[in-house]
Backbone as CSV, one residue per row, in Angstrom:
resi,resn,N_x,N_y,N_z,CA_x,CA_y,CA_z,C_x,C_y,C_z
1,UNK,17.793,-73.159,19.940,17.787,-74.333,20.808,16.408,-74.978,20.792
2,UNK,16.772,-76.242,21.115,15.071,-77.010,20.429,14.539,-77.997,21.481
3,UNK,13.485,-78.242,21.780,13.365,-78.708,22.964,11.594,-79.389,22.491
4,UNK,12.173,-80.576,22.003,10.662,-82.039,21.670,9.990,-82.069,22.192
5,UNK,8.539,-83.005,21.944,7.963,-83.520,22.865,8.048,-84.968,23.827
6,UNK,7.326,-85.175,24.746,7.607,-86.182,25.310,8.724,-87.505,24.681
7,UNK,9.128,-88.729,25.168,9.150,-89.862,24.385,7.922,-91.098,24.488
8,UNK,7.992,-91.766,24.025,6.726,-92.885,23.442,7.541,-94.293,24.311
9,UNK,7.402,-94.584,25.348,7.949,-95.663,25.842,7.977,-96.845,25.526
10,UNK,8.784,-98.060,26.158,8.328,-99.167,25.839,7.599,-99.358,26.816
11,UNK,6.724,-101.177,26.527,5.726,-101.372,28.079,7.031,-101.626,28.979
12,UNK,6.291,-101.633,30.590,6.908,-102.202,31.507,7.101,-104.138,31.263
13,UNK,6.470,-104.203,30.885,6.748,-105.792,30.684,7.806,-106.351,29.779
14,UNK,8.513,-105.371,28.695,9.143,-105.586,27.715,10.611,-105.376,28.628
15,UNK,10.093,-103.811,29.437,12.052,-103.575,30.004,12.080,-104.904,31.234
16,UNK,10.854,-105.544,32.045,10.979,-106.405,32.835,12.233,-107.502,32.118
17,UNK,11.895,-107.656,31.399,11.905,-109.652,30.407,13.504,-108.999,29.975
18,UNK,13.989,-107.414,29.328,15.310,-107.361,29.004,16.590,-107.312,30.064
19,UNK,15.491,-106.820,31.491,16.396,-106.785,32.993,17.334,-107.798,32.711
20,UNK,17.022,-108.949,32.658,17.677,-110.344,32.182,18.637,-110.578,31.686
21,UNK,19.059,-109.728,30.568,19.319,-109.890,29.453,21.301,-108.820,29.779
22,UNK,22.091,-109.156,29.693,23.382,-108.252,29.763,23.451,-107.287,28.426
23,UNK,24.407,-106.502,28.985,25.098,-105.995,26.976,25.799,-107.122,26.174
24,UNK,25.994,-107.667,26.649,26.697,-109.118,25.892,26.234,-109.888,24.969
25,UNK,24.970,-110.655,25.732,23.691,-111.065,24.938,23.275,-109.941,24.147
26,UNK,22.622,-108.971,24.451,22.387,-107.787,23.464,22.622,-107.616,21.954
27,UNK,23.999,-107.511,22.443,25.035,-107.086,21.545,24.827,-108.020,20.809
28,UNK,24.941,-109.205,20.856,25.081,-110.375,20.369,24.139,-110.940,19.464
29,UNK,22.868,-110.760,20.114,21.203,-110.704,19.028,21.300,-109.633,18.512
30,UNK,21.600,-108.709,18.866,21.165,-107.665,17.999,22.349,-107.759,16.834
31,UNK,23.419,-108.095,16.777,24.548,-108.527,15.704,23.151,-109.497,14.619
32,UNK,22.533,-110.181,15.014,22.064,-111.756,14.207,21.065,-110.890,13.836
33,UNK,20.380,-109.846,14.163,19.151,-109.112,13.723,19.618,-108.036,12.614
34,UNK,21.081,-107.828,12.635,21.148,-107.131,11.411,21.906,-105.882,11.861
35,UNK,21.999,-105.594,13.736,22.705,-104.135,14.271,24.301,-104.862,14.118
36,UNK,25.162,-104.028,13.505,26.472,-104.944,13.133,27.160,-104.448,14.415
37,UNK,27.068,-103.068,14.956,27.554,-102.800,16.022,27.038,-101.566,17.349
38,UNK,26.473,-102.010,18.041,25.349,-101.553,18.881,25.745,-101.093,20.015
39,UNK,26.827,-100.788,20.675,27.675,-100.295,21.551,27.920,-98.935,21.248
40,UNK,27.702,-98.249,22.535,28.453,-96.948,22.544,29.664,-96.670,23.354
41,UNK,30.397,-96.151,21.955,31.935,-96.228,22.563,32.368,-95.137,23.580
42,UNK,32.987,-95.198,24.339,33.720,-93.875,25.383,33.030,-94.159,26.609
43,UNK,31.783,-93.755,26.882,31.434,-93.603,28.640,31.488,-95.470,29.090
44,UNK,32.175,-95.394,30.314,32.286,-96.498,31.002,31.766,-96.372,32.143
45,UNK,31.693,-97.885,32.941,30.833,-97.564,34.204,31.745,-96.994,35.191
46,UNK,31.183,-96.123,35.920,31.829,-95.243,37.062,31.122,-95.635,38.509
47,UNK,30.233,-97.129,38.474,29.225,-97.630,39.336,29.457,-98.671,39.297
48,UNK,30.752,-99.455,39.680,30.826,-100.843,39.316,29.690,-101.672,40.059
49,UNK,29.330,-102.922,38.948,28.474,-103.761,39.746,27.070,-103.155,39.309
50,UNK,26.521,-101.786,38.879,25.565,-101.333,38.529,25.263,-101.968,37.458
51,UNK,23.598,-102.187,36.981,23.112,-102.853,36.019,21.902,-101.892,35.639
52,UNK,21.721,-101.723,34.471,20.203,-100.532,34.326,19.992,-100.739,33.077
53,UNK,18.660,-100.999,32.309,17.400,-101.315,31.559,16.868,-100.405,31.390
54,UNK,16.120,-99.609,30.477,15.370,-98.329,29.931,15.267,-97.795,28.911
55,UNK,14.053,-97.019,28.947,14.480,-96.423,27.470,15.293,-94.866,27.911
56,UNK,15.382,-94.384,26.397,16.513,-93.198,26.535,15.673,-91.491,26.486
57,UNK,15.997,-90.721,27.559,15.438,-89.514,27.177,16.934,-89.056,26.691
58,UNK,16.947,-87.982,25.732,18.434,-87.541,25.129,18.584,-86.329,25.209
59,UNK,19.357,-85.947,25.236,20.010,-84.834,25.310,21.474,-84.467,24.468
60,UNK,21.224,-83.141,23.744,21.748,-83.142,22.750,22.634,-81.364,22.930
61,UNK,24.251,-81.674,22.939,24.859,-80.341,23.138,25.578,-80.098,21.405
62,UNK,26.020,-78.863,21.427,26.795,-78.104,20.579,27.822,-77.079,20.749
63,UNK,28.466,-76.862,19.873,29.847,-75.968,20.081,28.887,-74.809,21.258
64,UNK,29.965,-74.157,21.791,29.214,-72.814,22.361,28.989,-71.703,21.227
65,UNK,28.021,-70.954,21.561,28.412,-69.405,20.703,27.651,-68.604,21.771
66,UNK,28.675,-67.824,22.540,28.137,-66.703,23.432,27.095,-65.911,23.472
67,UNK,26.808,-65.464,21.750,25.301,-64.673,21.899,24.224,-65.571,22.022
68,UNK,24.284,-66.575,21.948,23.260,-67.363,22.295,23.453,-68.413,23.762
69,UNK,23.946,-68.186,24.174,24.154,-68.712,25.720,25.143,-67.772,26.787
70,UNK,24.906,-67.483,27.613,25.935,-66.751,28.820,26.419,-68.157,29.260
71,UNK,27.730,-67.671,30.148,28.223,-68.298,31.006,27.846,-68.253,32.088
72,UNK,27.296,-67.409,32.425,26.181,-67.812,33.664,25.702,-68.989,34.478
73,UNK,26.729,-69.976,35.224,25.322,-71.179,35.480,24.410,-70.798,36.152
74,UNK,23.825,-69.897,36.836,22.708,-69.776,37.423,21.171,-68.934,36.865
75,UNK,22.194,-67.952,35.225,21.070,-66.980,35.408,20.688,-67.604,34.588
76,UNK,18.580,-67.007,34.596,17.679,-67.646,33.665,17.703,-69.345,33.492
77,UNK,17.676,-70.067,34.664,17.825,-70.787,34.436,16.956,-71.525,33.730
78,UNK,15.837,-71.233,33.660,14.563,-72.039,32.503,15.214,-72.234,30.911
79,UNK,16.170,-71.326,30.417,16.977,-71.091,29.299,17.611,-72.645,29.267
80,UNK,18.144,-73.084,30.622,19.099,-74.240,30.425,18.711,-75.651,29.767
81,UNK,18.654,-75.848,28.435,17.635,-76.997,27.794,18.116,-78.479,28.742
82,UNK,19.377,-78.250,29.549,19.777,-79.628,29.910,19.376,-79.839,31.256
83,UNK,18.380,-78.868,32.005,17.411,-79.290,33.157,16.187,-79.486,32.872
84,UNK,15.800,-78.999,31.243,14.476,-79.380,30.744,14.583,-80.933,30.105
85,UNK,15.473,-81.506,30.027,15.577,-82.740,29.531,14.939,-83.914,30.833
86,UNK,15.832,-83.195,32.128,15.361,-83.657,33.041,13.690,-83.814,33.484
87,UNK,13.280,-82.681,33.519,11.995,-82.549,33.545,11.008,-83.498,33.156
88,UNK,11.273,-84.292,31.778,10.523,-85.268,31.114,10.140,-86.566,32.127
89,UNK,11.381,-87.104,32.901,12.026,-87.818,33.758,10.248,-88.325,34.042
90,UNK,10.457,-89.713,34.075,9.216,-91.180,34.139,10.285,-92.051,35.225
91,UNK,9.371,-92.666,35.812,10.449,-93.876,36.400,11.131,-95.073,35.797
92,UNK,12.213,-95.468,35.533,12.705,-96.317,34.872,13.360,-95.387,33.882
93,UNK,13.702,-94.393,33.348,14.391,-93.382,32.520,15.436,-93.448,32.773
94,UNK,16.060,-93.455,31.438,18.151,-93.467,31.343,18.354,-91.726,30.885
95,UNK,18.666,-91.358,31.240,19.418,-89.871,30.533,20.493,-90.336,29.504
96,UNK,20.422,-90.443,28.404,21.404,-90.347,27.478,22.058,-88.954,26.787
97,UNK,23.719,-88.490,26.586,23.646,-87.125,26.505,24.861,-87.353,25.339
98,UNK,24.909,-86.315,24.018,25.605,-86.530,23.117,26.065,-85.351,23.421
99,UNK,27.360,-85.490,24.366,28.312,-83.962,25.021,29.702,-84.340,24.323
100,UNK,29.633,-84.357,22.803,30.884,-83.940,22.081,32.054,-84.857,22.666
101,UNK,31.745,-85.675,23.838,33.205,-86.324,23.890,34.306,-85.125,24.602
102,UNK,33.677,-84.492,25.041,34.043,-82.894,26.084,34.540,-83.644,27.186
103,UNK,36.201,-83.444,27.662,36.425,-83.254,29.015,36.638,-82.477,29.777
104,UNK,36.073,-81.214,29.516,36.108,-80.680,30.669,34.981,-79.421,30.571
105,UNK,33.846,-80.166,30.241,32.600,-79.804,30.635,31.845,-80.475,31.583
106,UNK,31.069,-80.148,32.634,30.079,-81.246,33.779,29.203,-80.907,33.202
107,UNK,28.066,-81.887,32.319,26.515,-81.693,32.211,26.416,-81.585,33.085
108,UNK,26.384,-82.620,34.149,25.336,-82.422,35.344,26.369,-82.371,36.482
109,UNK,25.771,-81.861,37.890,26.187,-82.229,38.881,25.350,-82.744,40.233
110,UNK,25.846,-83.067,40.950,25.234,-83.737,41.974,23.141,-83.095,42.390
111,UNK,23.288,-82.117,42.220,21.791,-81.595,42.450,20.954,-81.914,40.962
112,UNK,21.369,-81.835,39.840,21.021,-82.611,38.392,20.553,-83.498,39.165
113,UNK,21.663,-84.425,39.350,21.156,-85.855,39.528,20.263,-86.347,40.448
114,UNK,20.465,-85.603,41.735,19.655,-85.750,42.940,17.924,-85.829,42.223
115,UNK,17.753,-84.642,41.362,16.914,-84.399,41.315,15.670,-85.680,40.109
116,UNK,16.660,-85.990,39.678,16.763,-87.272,38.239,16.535,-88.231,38.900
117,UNK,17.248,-88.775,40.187,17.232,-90.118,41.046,15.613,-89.752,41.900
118,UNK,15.460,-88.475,42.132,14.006,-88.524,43.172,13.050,-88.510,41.970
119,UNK,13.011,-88.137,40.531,12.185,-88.616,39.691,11.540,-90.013,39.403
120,UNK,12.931,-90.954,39.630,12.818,-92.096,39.352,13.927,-92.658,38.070
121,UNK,14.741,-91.710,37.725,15.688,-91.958,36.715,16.419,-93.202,37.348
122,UNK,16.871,-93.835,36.876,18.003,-94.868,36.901,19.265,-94.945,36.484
123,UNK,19.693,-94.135,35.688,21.030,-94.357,34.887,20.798,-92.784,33.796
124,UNK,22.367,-92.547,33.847,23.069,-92.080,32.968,24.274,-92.138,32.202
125,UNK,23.634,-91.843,30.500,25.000,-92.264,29.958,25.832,-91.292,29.106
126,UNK,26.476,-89.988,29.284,26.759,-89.446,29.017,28.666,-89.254,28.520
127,UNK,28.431,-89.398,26.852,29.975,-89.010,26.100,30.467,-87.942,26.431
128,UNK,30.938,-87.198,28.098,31.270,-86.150,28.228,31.597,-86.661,29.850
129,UNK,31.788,-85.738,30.683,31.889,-85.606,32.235,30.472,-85.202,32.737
130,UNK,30.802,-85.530,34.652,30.037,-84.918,35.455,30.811,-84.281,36.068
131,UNK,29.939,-83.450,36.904,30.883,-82.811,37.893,30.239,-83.447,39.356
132,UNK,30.824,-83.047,40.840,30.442,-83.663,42.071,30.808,-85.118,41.881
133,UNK,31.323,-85.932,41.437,31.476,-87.776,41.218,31.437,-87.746,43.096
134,UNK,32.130,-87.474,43.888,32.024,-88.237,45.228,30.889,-88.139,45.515
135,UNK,30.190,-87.172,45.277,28.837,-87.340,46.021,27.673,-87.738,45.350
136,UNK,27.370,-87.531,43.704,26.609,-88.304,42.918,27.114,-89.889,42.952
137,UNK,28.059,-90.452,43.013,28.376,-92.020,43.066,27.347,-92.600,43.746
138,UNK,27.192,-92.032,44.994,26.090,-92.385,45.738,24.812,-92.846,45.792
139,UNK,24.468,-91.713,45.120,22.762,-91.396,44.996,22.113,-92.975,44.345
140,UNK,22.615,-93.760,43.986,22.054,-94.683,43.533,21.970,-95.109,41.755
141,UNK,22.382,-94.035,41.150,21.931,-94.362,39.891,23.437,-94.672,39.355
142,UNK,23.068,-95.542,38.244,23.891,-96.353,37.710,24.719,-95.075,36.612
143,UNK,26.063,-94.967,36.532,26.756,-93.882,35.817,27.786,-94.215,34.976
144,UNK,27.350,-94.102,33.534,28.398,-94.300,32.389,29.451,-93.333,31.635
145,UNK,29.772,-93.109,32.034,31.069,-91.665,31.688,32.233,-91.809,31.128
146,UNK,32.447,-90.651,30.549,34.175,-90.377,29.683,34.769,-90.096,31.116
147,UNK,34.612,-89.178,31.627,35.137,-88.683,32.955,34.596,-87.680,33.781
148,UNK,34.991,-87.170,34.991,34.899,-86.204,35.595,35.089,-84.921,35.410
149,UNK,34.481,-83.750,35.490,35.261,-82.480,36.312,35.084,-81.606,36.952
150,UNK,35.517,-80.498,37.143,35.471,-79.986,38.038,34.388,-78.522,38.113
151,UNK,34.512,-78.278,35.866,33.554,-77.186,35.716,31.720,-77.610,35.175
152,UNK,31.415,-76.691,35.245,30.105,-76.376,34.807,30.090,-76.525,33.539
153,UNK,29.027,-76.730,32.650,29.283,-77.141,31.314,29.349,-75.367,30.254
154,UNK,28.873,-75.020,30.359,28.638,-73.330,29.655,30.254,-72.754,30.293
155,UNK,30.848,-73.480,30.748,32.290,-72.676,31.578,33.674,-73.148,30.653
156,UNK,33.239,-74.168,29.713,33.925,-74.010,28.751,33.313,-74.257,27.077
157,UNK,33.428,-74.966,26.821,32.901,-75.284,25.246,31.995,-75.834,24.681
158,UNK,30.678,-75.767,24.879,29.263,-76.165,24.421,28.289,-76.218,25.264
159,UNK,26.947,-76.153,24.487,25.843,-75.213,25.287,24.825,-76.633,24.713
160,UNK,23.959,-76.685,25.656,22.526,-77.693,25.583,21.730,-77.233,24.767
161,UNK,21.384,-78.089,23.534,20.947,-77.648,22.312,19.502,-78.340,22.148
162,UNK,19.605,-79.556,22.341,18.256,-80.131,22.199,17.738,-81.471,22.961
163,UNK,16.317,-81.410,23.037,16.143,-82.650,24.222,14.975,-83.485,23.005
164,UNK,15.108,-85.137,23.677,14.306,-86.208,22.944,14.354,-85.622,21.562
165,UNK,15.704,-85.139,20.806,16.092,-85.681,19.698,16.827,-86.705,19.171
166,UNK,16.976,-87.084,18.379,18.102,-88.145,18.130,19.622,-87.440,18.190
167,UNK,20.467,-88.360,18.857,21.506,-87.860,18.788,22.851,-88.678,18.430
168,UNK,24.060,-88.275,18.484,25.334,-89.144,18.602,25.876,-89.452,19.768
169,UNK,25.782,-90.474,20.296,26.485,-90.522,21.464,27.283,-91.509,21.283
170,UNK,28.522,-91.532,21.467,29.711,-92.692,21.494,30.345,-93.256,19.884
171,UNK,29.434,-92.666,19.119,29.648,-93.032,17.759,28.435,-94.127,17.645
172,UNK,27.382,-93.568,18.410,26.963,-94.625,17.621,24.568,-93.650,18.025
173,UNK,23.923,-94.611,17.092,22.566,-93.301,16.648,21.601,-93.637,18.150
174,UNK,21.504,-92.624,18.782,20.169,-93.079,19.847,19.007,-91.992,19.795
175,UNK,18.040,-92.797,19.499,16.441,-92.020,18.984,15.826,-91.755,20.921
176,UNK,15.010,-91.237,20.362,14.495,-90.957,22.351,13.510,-92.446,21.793
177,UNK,13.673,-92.932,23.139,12.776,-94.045,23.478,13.299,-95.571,23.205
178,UNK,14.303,-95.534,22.995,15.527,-96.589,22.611,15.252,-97.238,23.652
179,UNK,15.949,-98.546,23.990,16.241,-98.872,25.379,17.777,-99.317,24.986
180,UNK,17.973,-98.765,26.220,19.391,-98.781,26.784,19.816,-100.095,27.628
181,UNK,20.646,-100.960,27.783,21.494,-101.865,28.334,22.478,-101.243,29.195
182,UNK,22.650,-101.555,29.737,24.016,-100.884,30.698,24.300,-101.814,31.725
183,UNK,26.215,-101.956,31.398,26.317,-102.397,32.795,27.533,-102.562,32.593
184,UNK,28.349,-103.729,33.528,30.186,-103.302,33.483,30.609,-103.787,32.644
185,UNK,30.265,-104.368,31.021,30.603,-104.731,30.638,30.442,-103.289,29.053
186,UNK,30.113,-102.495,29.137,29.037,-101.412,28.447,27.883,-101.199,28.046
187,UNK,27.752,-100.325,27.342,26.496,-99.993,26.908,25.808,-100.231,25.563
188,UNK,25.095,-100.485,25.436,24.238,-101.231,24.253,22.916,-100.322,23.789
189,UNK,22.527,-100.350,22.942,21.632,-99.202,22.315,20.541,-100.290,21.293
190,UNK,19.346,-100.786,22.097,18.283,-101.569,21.161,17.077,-101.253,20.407
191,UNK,17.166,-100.777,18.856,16.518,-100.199,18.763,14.429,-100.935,19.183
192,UNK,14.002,-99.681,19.059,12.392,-100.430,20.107,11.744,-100.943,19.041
193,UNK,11.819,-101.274,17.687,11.369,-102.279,16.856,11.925,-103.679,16.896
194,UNK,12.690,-103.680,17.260,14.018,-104.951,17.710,13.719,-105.341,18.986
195,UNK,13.046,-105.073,20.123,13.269,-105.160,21.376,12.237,-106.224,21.427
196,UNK,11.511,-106.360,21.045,10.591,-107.718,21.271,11.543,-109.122,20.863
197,UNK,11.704,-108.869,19.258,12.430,-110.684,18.833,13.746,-110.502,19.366
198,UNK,14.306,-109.281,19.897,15.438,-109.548,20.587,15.343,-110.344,21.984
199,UNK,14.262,-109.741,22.781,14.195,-110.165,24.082,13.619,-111.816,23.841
200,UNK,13.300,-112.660,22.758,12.996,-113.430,22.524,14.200,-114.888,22.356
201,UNK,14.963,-113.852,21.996,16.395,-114.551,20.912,16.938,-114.716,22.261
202,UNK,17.130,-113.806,23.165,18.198,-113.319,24.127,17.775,-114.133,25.040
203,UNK,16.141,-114.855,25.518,16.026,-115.390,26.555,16.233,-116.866,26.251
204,UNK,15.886,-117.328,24.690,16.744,-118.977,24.585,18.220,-118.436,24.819
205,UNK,18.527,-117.754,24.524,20.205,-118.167,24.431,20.793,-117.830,26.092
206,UNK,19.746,-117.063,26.725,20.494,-117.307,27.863,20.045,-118.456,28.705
207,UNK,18.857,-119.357,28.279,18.791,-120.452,28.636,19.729,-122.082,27.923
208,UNK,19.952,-121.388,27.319,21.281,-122.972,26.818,22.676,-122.523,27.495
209,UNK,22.678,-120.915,27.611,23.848,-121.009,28.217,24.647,-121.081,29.772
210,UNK,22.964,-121.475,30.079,23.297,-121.488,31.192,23.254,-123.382,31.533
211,UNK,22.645,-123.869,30.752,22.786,-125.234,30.528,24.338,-125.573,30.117
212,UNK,24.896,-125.033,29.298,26.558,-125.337,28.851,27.543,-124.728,29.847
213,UNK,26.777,-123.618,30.614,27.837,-123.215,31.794,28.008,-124.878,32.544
214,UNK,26.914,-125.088,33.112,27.132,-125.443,33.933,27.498,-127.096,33.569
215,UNK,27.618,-127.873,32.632,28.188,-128.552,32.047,29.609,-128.516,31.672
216,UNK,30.256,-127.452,31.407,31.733,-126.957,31.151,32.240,-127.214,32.703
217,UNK,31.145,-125.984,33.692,31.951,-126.426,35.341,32.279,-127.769,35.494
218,UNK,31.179,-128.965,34.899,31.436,-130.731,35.610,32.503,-130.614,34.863
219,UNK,33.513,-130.457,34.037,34.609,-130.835,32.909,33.706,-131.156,31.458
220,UNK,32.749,-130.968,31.325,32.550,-130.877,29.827,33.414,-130.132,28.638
221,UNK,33.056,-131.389,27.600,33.654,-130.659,26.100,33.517,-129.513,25.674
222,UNK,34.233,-128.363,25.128,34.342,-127.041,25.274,33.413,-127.288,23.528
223,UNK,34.006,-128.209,22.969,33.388,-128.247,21.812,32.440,-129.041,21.499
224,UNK,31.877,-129.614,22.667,30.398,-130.472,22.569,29.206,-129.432,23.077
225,UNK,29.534,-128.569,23.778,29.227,-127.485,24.874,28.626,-126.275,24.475
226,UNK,30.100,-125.494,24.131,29.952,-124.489,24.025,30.464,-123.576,22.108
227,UNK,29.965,-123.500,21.155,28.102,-123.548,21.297,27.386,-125.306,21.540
228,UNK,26.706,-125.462,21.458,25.824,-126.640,21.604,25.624,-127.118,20.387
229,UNK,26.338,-128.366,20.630,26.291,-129.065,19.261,24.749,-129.899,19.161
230,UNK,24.315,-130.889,18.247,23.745,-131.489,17.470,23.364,-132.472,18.748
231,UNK,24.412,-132.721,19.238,24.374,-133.902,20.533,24.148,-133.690,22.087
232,UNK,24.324,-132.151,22.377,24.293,-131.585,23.234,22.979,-130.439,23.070
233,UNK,22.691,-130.472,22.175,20.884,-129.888,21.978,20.281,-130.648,22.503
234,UNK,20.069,-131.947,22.240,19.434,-133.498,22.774,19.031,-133.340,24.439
235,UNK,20.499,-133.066,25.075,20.586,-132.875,26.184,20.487,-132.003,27.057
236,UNK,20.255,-130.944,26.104,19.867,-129.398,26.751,18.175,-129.415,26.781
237,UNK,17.305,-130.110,25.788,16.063,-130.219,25.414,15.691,-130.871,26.721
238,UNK,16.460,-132.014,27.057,15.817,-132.889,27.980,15.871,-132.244,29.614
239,UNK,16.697,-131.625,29.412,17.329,-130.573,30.970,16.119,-129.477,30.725
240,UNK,16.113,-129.193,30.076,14.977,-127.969,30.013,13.965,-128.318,30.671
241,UNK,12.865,-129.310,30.160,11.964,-129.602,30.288,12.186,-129.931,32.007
242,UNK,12.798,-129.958,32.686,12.800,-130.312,34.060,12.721,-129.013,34.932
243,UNK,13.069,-127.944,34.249,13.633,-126.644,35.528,12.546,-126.202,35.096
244,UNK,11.924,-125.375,36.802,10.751,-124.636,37.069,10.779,-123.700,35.798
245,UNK,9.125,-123.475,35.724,9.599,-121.928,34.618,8.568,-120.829,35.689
């Protein structure tokens, strides 16, 4: 079992400017930058209305094999690599966890998380279950999940293998220090060489589109509009220049 060093963050000013920014847009620049598909499939939000920005600490499970893990959840617990993942925990941190797509393992449960949310974690996005959902829903942090249950993760089929490695989660690659998108629409995975001309791309386009929203509301042309034609650039240029920045 293998257990990295730290991750290499982005600045605070970079996750500020992507707060902004949905999985939608995301998805969407990062398609024009060359990511053909940047979504991780399976965990959904279990926090409707939750929105969360960050980079990724990871966490990485594998089949079980008994001589190398008990079923034990309590004994030796320093052994457990998936409370040392926690440990890393910065404020603004997503827990990302590549749990096999397992239902009926809980990485975490409500004291995990408690302990993740008084770090300063924000979000988790884990291809597997939790366990406790009524009472972690709560705590504040934003939660992306396959599902619930009821056991401990070592209580059936795979053991916590490695932390701030790269892993698979959803079908799709997350390096530690990624930033993560999240919200009810899913999850998005940007890689941190991309995160600058993305957050660049992402803030014109959410400024025309909010110029063509609100042009479509008066009865505007769907096809003068939306995208913005040749004639309706003209008029988006001139609207611009008027709203506070």
């Amino acid at each position: 079992m293998i257990e990295t060093q730290d991750i290499i963050r982005p600045s605070k000013k970079l996750i500020e400017g992507l707060e902004h920014i949905g999985s939608a847009t995301a998805a969407g620049e990062l398609n024009r930058l060359g990511i053909r598909d940047s979504q991780i499939r399976g965990p959904h939000s279990w926090t409707p209305g939750k929105a969360v920005v960050g980079p990724a600490l990871t966490l990485q499970f594998m089949p079980k094999r008994e001589d190398l893990y008990g079923a034990d959840e309590y004994a030796d617990p320093e052994r457990q690599l998936h409370r040392h993942a926690l440990y890393h925990t910065q404020p603004g941190d997503i827990i990302v966890v590549d749990a096999r797509g397992d239902m009926g393992s809980g990485v975490f449960g409500e004291m995990m998380l408690t302990y993740f949310k008084g770090r300063g974690g924000v979000g988790a996005v884990i291809d597997g279950c939790i366990r406790d959902y009524p009472k972690a829903k709560d705590l504040g942090l934003g939660l992306w999940l396959k599902g619930t249950t009821p056991n401990f993760h070592t209580q059936t089929n795979m053991i916590p293998f490695a932390v701030n490695a790269p892993i698979a989660c959803g079908e799709r690659l997350v390096m530690p220090g990624d930033i993560i998108v999240a919200d009810d629409d899913g999850v998005v995975v940007i890689p941190i060489k991309l995160a600058p001309e993305l957050l660049a791309r992402a803030s014109e386009h959410r400024e025309w589109e909010e110029f063509s929203r609100l042009k479509l509301s008066e009865g505007g042309d769907l096809r003068k509009y939306y995208p913005l034609s040749a004639e309706a650039r003209v008029e988006y240029e001139a609207w611009r220049k008027n709203q506070p920045r």
